[in-house]
N, C-alpha and C positions, 0 to 999 in steps of 0.2 A: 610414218614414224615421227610425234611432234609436241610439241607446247607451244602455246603464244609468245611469237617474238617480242625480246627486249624493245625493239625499235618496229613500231607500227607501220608505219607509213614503208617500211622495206617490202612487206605482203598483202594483198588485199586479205579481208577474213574470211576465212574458212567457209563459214557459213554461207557465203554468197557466191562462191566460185566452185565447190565439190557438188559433183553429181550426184541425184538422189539416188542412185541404186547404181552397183557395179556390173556391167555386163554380162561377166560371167560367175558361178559359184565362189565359195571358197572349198575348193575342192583339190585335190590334184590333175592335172591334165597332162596327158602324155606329151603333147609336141611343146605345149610350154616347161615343162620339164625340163627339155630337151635343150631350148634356148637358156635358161637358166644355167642349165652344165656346162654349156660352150662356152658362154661366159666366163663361168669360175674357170675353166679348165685355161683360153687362151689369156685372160689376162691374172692367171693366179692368185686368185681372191678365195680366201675361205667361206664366203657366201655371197650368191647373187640369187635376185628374184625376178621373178614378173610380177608386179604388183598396180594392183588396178584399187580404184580408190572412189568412195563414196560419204557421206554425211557423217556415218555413223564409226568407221572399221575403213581398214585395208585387209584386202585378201589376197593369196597368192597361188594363185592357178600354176605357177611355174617356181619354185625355190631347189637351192641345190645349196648343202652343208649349212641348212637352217636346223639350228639345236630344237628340241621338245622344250616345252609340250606344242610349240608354234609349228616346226614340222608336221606332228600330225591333226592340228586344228586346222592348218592355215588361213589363218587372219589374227590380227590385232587388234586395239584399241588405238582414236587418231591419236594418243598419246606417244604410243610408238611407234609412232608414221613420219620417218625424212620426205617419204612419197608426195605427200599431201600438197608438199610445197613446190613439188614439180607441176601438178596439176594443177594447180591455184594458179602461179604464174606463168605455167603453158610453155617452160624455160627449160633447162639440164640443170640441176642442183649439183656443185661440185664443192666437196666440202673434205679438206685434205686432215683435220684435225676437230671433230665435234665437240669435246671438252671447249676448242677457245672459240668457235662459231657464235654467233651471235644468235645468230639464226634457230639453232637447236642444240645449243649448249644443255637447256633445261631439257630436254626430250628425254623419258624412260629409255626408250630404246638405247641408249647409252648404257647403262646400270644393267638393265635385265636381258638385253642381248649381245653385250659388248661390243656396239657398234662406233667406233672412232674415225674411219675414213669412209665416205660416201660418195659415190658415181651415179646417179641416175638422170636417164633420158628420157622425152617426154615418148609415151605410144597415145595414138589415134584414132579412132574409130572412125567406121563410116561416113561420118558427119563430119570429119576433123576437127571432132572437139578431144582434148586431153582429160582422158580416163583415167590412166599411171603410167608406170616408168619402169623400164628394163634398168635396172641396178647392180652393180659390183659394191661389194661393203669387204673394208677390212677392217679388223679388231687391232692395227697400230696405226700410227699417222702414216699417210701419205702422199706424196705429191704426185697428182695423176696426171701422163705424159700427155702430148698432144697425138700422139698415133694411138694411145689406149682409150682416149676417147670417142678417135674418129673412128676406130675397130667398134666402139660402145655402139656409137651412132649407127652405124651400119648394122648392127644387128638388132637395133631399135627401130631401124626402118621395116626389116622382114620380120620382127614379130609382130608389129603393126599390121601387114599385111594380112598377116596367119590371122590374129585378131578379126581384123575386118571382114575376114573371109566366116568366121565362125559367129561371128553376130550378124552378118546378112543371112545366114544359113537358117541363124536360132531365129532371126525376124521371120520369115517365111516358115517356119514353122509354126512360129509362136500365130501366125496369120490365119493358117490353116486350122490347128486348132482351137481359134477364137471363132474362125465361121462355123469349127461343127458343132462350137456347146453353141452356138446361139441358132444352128438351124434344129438342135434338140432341145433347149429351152421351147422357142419358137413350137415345135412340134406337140411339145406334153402340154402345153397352155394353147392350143388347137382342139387339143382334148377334152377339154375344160369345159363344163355347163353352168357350175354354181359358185358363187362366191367363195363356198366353203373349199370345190376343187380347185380355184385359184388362189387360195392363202396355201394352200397344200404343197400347191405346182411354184410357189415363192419358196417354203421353204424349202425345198429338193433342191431348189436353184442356189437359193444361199450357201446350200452344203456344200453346193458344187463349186461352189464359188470359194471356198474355205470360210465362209463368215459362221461367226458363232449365230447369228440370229437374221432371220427376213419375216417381215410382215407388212401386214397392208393396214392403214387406218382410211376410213371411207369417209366422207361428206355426208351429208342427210340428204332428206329430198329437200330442206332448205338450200342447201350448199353451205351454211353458216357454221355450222359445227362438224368435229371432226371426233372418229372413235375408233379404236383396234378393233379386227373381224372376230376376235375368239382373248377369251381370258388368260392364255397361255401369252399372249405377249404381252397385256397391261402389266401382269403380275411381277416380267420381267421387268419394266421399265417403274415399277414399285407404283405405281395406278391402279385405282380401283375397279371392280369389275366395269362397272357402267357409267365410268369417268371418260367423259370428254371434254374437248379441247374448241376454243373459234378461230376461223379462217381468219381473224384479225388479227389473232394472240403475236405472241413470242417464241414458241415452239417450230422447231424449224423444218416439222413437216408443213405447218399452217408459209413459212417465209418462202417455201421452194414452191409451192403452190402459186402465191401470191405472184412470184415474179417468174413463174412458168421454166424455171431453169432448174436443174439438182445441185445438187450439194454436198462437195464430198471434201472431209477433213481427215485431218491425222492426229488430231490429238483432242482432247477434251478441253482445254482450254481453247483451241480453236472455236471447235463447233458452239463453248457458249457466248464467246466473244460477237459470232454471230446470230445466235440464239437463246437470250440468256433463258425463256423458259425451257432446256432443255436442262439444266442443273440436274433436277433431281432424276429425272429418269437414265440422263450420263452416267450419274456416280451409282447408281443404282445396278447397272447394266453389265457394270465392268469392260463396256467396249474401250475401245483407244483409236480405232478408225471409223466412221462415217458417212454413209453415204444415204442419202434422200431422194427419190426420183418421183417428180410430178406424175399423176396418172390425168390427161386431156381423152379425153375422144369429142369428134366433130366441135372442137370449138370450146366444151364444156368441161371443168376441174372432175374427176372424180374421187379423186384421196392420191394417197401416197405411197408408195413404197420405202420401211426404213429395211439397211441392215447396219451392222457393227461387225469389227474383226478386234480379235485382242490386240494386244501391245506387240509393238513392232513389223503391221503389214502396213506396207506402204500402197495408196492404190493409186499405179499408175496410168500412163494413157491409155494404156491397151483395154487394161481394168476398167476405167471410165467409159470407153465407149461402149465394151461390153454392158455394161451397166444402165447406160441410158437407151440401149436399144431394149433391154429387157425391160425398160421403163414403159416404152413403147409397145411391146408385146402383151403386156399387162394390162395395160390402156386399154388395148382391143377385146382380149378378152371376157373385162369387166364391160364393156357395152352390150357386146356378145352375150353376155350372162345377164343382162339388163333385158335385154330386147326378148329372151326366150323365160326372164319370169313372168314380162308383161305378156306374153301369147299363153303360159301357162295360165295364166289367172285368168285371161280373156275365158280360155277355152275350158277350163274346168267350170265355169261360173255359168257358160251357156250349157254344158254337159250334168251340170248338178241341176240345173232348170229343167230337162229334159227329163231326168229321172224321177220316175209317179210313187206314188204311196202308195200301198198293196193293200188292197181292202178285205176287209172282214165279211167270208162267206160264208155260212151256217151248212158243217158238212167237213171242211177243207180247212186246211194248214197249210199257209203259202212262208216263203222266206225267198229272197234272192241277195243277190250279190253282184257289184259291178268294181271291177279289178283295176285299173287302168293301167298301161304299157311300161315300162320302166325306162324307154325311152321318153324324159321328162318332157321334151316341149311338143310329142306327138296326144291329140287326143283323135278316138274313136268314132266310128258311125254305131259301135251298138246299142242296141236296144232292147227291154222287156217291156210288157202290159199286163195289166190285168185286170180286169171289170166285168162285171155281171148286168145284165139289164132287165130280167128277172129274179132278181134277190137268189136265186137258186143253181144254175147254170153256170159255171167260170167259163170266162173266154181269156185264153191267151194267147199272147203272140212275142215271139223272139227272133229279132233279125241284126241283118250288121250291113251297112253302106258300105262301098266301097272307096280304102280311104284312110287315111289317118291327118287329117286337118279339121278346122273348124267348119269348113265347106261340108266335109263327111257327116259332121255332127249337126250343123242346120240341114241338111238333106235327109237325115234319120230322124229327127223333131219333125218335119214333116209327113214324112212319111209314117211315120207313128200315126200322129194325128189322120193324117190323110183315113186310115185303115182302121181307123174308132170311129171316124165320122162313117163312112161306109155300111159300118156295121149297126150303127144305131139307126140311119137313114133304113135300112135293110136287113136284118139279120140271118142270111142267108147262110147255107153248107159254106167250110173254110175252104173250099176251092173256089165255089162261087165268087165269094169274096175277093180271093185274091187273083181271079180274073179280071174280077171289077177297077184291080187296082191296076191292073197291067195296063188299061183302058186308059184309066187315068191318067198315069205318070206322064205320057210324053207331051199331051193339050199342058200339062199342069204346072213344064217346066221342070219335070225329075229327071234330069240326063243321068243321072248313076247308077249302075246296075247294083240290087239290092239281094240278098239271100235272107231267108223267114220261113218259120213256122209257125202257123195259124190253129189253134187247136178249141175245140169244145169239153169242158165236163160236165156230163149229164146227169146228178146223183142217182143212186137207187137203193132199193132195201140193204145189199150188201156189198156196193162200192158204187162205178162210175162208168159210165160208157165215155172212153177218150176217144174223138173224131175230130183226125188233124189231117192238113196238109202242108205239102215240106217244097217251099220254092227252092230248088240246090240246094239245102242248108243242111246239119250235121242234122241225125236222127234222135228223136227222144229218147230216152234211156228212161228201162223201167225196174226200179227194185222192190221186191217184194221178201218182206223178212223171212227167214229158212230157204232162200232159193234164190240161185245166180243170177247176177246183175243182167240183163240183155239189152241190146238198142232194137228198137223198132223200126227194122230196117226194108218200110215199104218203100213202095216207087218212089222215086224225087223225080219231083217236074223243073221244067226250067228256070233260071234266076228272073226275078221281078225285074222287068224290061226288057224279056227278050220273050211277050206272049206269042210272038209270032210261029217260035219252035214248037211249039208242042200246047195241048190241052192241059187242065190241072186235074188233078184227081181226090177225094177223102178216103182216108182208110181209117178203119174204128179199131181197139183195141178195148175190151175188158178188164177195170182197175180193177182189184178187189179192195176191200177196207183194209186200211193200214199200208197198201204200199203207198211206192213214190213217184211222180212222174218227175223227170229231169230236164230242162230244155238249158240249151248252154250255146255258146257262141265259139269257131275256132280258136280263140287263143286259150283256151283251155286244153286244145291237143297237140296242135300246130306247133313247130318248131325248125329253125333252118336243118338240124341236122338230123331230122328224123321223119321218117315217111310223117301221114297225117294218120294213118290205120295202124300203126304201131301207139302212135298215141293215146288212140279213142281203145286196143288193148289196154295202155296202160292202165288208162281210166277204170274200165271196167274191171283188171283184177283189185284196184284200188278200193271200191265202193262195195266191194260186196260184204263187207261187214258192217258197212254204216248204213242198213237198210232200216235199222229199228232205233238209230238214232237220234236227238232232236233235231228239226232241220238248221237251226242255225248252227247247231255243232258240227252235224253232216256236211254241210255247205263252206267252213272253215277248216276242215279237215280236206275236205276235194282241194280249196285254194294251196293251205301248207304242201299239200302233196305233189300235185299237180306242177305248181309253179315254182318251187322250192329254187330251180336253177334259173329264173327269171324267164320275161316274155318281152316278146316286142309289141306283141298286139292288146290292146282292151280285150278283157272277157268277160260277159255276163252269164250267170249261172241262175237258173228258176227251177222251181223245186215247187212242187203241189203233192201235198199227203190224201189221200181219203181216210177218213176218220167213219 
């Protein structure tokens, strides 16, 4: 309860001696309650408090025949704080008449709670620094006895205690729940593949954190300039969409960067003090607190993390360290998401080289389609063909490596190839063939066991003699319009690399003109939570109306369908009409 003393040099100032934050609420508490009544009651005082005291306010966790509206707020302005000055000096303030005090003659609390004689004792915390003061206050002058003090004292010692006891308690709470957000921070940015899911997994974090806003600003691959991941936080910070910033500037994600530290303030006039190009996007923002965390992995800057909180959070240690670990957590995940766009682009680049162009055969309507896994940084062994070596004759073949890396994928470009080379050296029956390859593979360096089907169409007056063989692989599927879908479900011989089981065999099948032959790859049926025959059902009550369809509409209808709930695997789907 206060005003600046007449006489300076009696108190140090305020500003330099009060704690930034009170321990406990301004709340009621029952045991402090408790010491405040004992108070009024033994030394007959119309009001005593427990009052604990910070920068802004005192608050009182404990009051007893404290008038409204202060009763039910509990707290005040330091204007009407005697407390302050207990704290500041770390002393008992004993003040028998406040009207002729020096000290707070000028204090509201005078006027607006009638306080005229003051008792207070310093309390402690943990640390033994002076927090506030257990208080006796009367509304007339008083002269306070030397046994009403030493009674004072004595129960400033045990509310101390209770104190101490209650913010070691909140510490170890407050501990506990700082490990679980950061081991669930930590956990949903574990999660994380792309850029876009770590500005996402920022701002969850901010909310969680109470900040009105988090975002990340990135470096280039120069490292020279800097830019926000999405428009939603330029806009905030009054930036244009595709404005950035250089690692030399004034802006103080560029200065937290630069000196590899973060940066957390409380006020706008701080942060521009240290960053004057932060101006316009401060007063833009409407934040009033601050915080900047460097993002480093192995050595190297990657951007930033800003957030802001409105007017009046203060962020303290606890806050801080929270903060710069999730600095840290971000850090990782953005390399993390670095390293699996570079394997995605490796691998789609060798897997785009891999896929042929489908030639034009007088007779036939070809179309396919290759899906890849929705697991982003996995790519495929599968594979189609198609080519003719007499202008008249399609030969296909659809297989899948075993595998989901770029190994899968150079081990399926070869074996492709390996199995076009074969065919044009020899054009032999598709068992023949893919005995030949069995031969092959192990001289040749193919350790992966491979699944395929090798097919011929032979045109005729009115359609096509289909003669395929199926290394383990899923069975063709035949639609023919006015009549139900069917797989071609002759013998399957063993997977490519294991010729030693078993011989291969061809079985023929009569197209008529206008149907369709289907050859497709498990991730079209395949699924963790569903047999693979339940699928390849699905499949087929799916397609039996897209028998007279065009095939690239056909072939995008299977995909929507089919995949609608996502896959983990690449699928390739080949389709041949007879005309």
């Amino acid at each position: 309860m206060s005003s600046t003393p007449e006489n300076p040099s009696a108190l140090p100032p305020a500003s330099v001696k009060l704690p930034v934050e009170t321990p406990l609420p301004a709340q009621a508490d029952e045991a402090f309650d408790r010491f405040a009544e004992l108070v009024r009651t033994v030394l007959g005082v119309p009001v005593a408090l427990v009052s604990l005291v910070d920068q802004n306010r005192q608050v009182f966790p404990g009051a007893s025949g404290l008038p409204e509206p202060w009763a039910s707020e509990r707290t005040t302005p330091l204007s009407h704080s005697f407390c302050q000055h207990v704290v500041i000096s770390a002393s008992p303030l004993v003040v028998a008449d406040a009207r002729l005090d020096d000290r707070v003659r000028d204090n509201l609390a005078i006027t607006d709670l009638g306080v005229i004689a003051y008792a207070g004792i310093p309390l402690v915390d943990d640390t033994g620094a002076v927090t506030g003061s257990l208080c006796a206050i009367d509304t007339e002058p008083r002269a306070w006895s030397t046994s009403e003090l030493r009674l004072l004292n004595d129960l400033a010692a045990a509310c101390s205690a209770e104190l101490q006891l209650r913010v070691a308690v909140g510490r170890v709470a407050a501990a506990h729940n700082r490990a679980r957000l950061l081991m669930e921070l930590s956990q949903a940015l574990s999660m994380t593949t792309t850029v876009g899911d770590i500005s996402r997994a920022v701002r969850s974090a901010a909310d969680r954190l109470g900040a009105q806003f988090g975002g990340i600003n990135l470096l280039d691959s120069t490292g020279q300039t800097f830019s926000y991941v999405d428009s939603e936080q330029t806009e905030l910070f009054g930036l244009g969409n595709d404005e950035a910033f250089s690692i030399d500037g004034d802006m103080p994600s560029a200065i937290a960067v630069r000196a590899g530290k973060p940066i957390f303030v409380d006020s706008i006039a701080d942060l521009i003090a240290i960053a004057p190009g932060a101006t316009r996007g401060a007063l833009s923002s409407g934040g009033a607190s601050f915080a900047y965390l460097p993002l480093e992995a192995v050595g190297t800057p990657l951007g930033c993390v800003s957030m802001f909180w409105s007017a009046g959070h203060h962020l303290d240690e606890r806050e801080q360290d929270i903060l710069t670990s999730l600095g840290g957590y971000v850090a990782q995940a953005l390399f993390r998401a670095q390293l699996l766009a570079e394997r995605r682009d490796v691998a789609r680049v060798l897997q785009d080289a891999l896929v042929p162009p489908l030639p034009v055969l007088p007779g036939f309507e070809l179309a396919a389609r290759y899906v890849p896994a929705n697991v982003s940084d996995q790519v495929g062994g599968d594979w189609f063909d198609a080519f003719s070596l007499d202008g008249t004759t399609a030969i296909l073949s659809v297989g899948d490596v075993s595998g989901h890396d770029t190994e899968a994928a150079a081990a399926m470009g070869q074996l492709r190839a390996s199995l076009r080379t074969l065919i044009i050296d020899r054009p032999d029956a598709p068992a023949s063939v893919l005995s030949r390859l069995d031969r092959l593979m192990a001289p040749a360096g193919h350790s992966r066991l491979a699944t395929a089907v090798l097919a011929t169409l032979t045109p005729a007056a009115d359609g096509a003699t289909l003669t395929w063989s199926n290394a383990g692989h899923l069975p063709p599927l035949l639609l023919i319009p006015g009549h139900p879908s069917q797989l071609l479900t002759a013998a399957v011989d063993p997977l490519l690399g294991l010729r030693r089981l078993g011989n291969r065999h061809d079985h023929q099948h009569w197209i008529p003109r206008g149907a369709t032959v289907l050859l497709f790859t498990d991730g079209l049926v395949e699924r963790r939570d569903q047999d693979i025959d339940a699928g390849l059902d699905a499949l087929l009550a799916s397609v039996d109306e897209l028998a007279d369809r065009p095939l690239d509409e056909m072939l995008q209808s299977i995909v929507s369908t089919s995949l609608a709930h996502g896959h983990d695997d690449d699928t390739v789907l080949f389709a041949l009409r007879v005309r």
